[in-house]
C-alpha positions in Angstrom: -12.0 19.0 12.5 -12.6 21.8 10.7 -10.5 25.3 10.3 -11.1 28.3 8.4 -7.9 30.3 6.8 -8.4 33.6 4.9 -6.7 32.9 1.8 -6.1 29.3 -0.3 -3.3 27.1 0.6 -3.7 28.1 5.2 -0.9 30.9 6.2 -3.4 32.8 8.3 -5.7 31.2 10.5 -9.2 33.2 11.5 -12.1 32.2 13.8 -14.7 33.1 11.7 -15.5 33.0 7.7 -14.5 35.7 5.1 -15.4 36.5 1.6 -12.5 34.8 -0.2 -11.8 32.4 2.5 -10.5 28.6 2.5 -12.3 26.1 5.1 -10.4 23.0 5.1 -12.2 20.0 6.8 -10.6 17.0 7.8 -12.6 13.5 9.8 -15.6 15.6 10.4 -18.4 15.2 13.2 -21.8 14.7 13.0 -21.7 18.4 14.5 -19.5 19.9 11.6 -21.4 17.6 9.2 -24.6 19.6 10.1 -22.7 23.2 10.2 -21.3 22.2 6.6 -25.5 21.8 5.2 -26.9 24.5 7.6 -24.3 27.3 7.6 -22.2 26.8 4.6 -25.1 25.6 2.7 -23.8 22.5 0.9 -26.1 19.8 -0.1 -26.4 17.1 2.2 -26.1 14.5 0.0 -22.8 16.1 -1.9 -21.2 15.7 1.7 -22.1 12.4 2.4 -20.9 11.7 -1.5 -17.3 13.3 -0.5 -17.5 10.8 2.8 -18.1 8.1 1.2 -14.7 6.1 0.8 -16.0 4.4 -2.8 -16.8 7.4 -4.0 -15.6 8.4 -8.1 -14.0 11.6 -9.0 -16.2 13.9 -10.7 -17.2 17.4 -11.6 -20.4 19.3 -10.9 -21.3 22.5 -12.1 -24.4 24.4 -10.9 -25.7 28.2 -10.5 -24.5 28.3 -6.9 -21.4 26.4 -6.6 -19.3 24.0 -8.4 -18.0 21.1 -6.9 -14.4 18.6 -8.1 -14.2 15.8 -6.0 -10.6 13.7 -7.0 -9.3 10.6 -5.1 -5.7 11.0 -2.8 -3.7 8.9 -1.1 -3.7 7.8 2.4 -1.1 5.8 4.5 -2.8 3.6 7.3 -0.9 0.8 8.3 -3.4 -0.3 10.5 -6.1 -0.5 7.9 -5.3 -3.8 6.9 -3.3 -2.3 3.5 -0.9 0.3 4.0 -1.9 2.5 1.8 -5.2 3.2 0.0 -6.8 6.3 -1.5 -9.9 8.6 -0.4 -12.3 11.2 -1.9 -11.2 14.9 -1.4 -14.1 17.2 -2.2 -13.4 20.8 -3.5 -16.6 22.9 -2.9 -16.5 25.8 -4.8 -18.6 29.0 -3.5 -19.0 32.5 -4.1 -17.7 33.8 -1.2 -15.3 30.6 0.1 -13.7 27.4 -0.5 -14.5 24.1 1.2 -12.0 21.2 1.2 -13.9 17.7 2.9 -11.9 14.7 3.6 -13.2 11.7 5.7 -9.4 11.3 6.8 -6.8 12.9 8.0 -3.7 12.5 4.8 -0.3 14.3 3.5 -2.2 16.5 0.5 -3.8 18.6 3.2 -2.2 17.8 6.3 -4.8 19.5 8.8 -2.1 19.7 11.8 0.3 22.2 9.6 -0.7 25.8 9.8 0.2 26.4 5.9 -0.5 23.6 3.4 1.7 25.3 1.0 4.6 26.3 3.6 6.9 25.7 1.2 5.7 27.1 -1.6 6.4 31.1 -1.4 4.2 31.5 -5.1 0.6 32.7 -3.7 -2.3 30.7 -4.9 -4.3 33.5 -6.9 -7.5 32.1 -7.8 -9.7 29.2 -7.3 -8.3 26.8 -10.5 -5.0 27.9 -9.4 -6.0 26.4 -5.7 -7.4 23.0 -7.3 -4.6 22.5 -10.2 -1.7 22.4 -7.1 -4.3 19.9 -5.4 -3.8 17.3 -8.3 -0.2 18.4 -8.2 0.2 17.4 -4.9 -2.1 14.8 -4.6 0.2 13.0 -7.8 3.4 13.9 -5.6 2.1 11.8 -2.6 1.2 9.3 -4.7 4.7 8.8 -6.3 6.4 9.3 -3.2 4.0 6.2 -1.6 4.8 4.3 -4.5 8.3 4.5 -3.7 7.9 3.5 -0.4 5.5 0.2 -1.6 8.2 -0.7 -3.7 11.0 -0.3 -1.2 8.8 -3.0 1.4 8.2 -5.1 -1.6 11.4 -5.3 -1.7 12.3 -6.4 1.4 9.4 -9.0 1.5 11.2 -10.4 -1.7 14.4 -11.1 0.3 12.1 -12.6 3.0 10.3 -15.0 0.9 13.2 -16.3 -1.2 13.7 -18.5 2.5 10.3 -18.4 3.6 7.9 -21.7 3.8 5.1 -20.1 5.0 2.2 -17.9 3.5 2.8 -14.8 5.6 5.3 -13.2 3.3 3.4 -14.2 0.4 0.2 -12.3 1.9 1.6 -8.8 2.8 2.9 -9.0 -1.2 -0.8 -9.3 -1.9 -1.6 -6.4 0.2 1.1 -4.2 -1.7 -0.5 -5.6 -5.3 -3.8 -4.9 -3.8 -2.6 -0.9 -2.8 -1.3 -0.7 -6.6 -4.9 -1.8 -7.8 -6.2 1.4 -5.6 -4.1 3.6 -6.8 -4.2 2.6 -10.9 -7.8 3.0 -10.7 -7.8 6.4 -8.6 -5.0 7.6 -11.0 -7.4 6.9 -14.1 -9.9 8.6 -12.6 -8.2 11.9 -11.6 -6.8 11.5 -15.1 -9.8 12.0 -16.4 -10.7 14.5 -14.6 -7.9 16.8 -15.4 -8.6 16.2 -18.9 -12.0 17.6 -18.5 -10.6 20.7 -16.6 -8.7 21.5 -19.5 -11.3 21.2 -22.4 -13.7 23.2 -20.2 -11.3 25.4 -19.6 -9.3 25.8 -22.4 -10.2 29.3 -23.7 -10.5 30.0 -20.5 -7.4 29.7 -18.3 -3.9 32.0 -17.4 -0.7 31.5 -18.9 0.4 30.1 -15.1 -2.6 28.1 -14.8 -1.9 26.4 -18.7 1.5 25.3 -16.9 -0.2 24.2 -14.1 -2.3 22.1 -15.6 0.6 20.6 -17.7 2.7 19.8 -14.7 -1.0 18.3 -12.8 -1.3 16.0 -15.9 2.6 15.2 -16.3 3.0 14.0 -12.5 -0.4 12.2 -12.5 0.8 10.4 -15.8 4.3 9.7 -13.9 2.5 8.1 -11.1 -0.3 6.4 -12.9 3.0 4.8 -15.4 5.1 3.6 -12.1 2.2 1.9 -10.5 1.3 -0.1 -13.4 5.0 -1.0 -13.7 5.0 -1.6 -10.4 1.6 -3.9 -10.2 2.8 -6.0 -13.8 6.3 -7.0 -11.8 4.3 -8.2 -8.6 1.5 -10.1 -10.6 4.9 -11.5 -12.2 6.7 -12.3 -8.8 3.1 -13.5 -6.4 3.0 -16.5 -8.8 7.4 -16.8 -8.7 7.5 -16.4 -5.0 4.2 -19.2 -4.8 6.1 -22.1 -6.6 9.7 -21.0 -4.9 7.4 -21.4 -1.6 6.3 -24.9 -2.7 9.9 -25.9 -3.9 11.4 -24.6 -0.2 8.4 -26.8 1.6 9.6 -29.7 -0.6 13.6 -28.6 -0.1 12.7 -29.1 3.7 10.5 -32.1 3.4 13.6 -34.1 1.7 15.8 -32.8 4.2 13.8 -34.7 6.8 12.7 -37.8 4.8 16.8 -38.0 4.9 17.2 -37.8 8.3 14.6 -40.4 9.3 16.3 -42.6 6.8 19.7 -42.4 8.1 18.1 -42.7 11.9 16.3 -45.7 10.7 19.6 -47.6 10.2 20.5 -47.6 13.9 16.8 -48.2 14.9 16.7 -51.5 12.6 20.0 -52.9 14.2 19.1 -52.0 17.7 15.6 -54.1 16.9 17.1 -57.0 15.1 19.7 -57.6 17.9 17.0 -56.7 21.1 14.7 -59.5 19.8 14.7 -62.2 22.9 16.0 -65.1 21.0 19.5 -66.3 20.3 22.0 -64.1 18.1 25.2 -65.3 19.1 26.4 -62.0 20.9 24.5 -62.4 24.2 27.4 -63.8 25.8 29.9 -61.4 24.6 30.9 -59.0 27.2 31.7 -56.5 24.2 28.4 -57.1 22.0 27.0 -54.1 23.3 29.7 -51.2 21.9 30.0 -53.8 19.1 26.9 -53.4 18.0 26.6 -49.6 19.0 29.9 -48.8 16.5 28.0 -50.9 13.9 24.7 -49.2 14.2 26.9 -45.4 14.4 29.1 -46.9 11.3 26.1 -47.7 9.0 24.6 -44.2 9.7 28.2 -42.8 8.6 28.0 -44.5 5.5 24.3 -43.6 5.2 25.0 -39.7 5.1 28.2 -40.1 2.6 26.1 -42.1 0.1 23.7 -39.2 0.3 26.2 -36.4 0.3 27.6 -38.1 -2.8 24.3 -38.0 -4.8 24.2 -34.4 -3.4 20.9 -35.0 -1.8 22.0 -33.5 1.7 
């Protein structure tokens, strides 16, 4: 999907590309792919780079273009983690901008007609467009991160009764999201550092704050999930030894039973052996023994109620 606005940040949509314009692309084709080399004149393998999900943050300069590719979140819940993070390539022109993303995501949400709807500040140059990417990009990322720990917490309370692995493996997918976004967080980090030493003689009073608020939020973020990954790496190997102790809790619980249903079964097969036991020509014998077996069992469950066992 690709659409073409005529300034940064969407607010007016146009069929055709403008000096000055902002092309945002979002899942492309094999048919956009192609009109991204041919017409737009990117280097093939800089798109397939920016497609490719392992793909590190970076920045390239060259006579033509530049290029800042950083890594965003994405929440899919169908991907087998909820949340995991992407490339998002920034392909820097003369005449236009080119956003690529292999996926559709909450940075630049393709479906809203202004990215920056909320934000009535224009976007004045091209730094000024890419800074308020790494600021938003660090905003999704702590509001995700809120939302992992919110279902981690709810798995907790699941697994504090839970015998079973299942709970124990959708905590491994929310420590395995934190691990994407740590190392995606690094990597932008890094990457806003080097904006600002290449830049540093270089840059508007706006675009200095900017780039302050870029690097506070990503710092925020990249702090929270490495809080947030040390307390599950704590709690995966809590919750695995209080799923072993519930297992064994259980297992108890029915060793006990069979005990106390053993007692009846004993009587019943001492007195139904076909020889003589005195009671075979007692009309009562049969409730006799029945209140005896019933009796023993009683006593059975108070002796382990005493030691606290049941």
């Amino acid at each position: 999907m690709l659409k073409i606005f005529k300034t940064f940040g969407g607010y007016n949509e146009i069929p055709n590309v403008e000096k000055g314009c902002w092309i945002n692309v979002s899942t492309p084709t094999p048919t956009e792919i192609n009109r991204l080399t041919n017409e737009f004149n990117i280097p093939a393998d800089i798109v397939q780079d920016i497609l490719d999900a392992d793909e590190r943050p970076r920045v390239e300069f060259d006579d033509e273009w530049q290029l800042v590719i950083l890594r965003i979140p994405v929440s899919s819940p169908d991907n087998g983690v909820p949340y995991f993070t992407v490339p998002l390539g920034i392909f820097l022109a003369h005449n236009y901008t080119i956003t690529i993303c292999s996926l559709l995501n909450d940075v630049l949400p393709f479906e809203q007609p202004s990215v920056y709807r909320d934000m009535k500040q224009p976007i004045s140059d091209e730094l000024n467009f890419i800074l308020k990417l790494f600021l938003r990009s660090a905003t999704t990322y702590l509001h995700y991160l809120k939302q992992i720990n919110q279902q981690t917490a709810n798995i907790e309370q699941d697994l504090e009764k839970s015998i079973r692995n299942k709970e124990l493996n959708k905590l491994l997918k929310m420590e395995k999201c934190l691990v994407f976004f740590i190392t995606s967080l690094k990597a932008n980090e890094l990457i806003l550092a080097k904006l600002r030493s290449s830049r540093k003689n270089n840059i508007s009073e706006i675009n200095e704050d900017l780039l302050e608020d870029a690097i506070i939020e990503n710092k925020q973020a990249l702090d929270m999930a490495q809080i947030y990954s040390d307390i599950q790496s704590g709690m995966m190997d809590a919750f695995a030894s209080v799923i072993s102790n519930n297992l064994n809790v259980v297992m108890k619980q029915l060793t006990l039973i069979s005990i106390i249903l053993m007692i009846p079964t004993l009587i019943a097969s001492l007195y139904g052996m076909n020889v003589p036991n005195y009671l075979e020509g007692h009309s009562w014998a049969f409730p006799a023994i029945i209140g005896f077996s019933g009796f023993m069992s009683y006593l059975g469950v108070l002796l382990f109620r005493r030691r606290k066992w049941f």
